[in-house]
Steps between C-alpha positions, in 0.01 A plus 500: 500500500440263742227768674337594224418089419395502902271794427308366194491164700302680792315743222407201363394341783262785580331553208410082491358617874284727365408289180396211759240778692401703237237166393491451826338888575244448188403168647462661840302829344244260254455262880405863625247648241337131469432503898366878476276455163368228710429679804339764307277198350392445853415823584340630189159386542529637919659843292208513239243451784603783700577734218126450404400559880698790516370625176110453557569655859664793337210555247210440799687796694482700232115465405461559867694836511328599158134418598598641871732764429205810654535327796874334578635788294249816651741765359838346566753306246584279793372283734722330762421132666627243683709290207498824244395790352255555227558759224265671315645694201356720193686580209454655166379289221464618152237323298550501128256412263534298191417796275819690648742334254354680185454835686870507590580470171252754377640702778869476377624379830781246446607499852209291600532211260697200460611436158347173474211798461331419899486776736761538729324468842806601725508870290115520435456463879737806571327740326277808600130446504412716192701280279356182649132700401587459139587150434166428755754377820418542868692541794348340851656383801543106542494378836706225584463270822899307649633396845769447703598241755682599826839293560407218708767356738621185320492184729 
């Protein structure tokens, strides 16, 4: 009997331990997300600034590959420098025209639209060249311009 009291004593004791730090972990964790939303604070604007850079750079290199491409491209998807490569890409693009809705329908072919009655781009896109003929769609190539960085050795 005498144990058992000893037991819920030191039971007791621990869970008044753990009711002591569990404030004591919230405090600690609400300390911690107040000094990192602040942090971030500081380095938004720095963030935003070089996000922007990044993304004007990024469009720049790809109206120079576009209104380049006969001559960095000359034949080949890829062209290797010093801090990348350049890639040069075409794939297949179908173009549908507005008028394709109704001649689906008046076609009968359900698999290529949506029920919120659009055409379903993803299907319309898959098929043969005959049935894009009849609703007035065309299939062409669409080039597309990207990049890679080399790993650079981190200082």
């Amino acid at each position: 009997m005498e144990m058992m009291a000893e037991l819920r004593i030191f039971a007791d004791s621990k869970l008044a331990t753990l009711a002591g730090l569990q404030p004591e972990l919230a405090r600690l964790q609400a300390e911690a997300e107040a000094a990192i939303a602040k942090v971030r604070e500081a380095y938004a604007p720095s963030i935003h600034t070089c996000e922007e850079a990044i993304a004007g750079t990024e469009k720049e290199l790809t109206e120079l590959m576009k209104a380049n491409k006969g001559i960095l491209f000359d034949g080949i998807d890829q062209v290797e420098l010093e801090h990348g490569i350049l890639l040069y890409g075409k794939e297949p693009k179908v173009r549908i025209p507005k008028a394709a809705l109704a001649r689906i329908e008046a076609q009968g072919w359900e698999d290529g639209l949506k029920r919120t009655v659009a055409v379903d781009r993803e299907i319309v896109e898959k098929w043969p060249v005959e049935r894009l003929a009849v609703i007035g769609a065309t299939r062409k190539d669409k080039e597309t311009y990207s990049y890679e960085l080399k790993e650079t050795e981190k200082v």
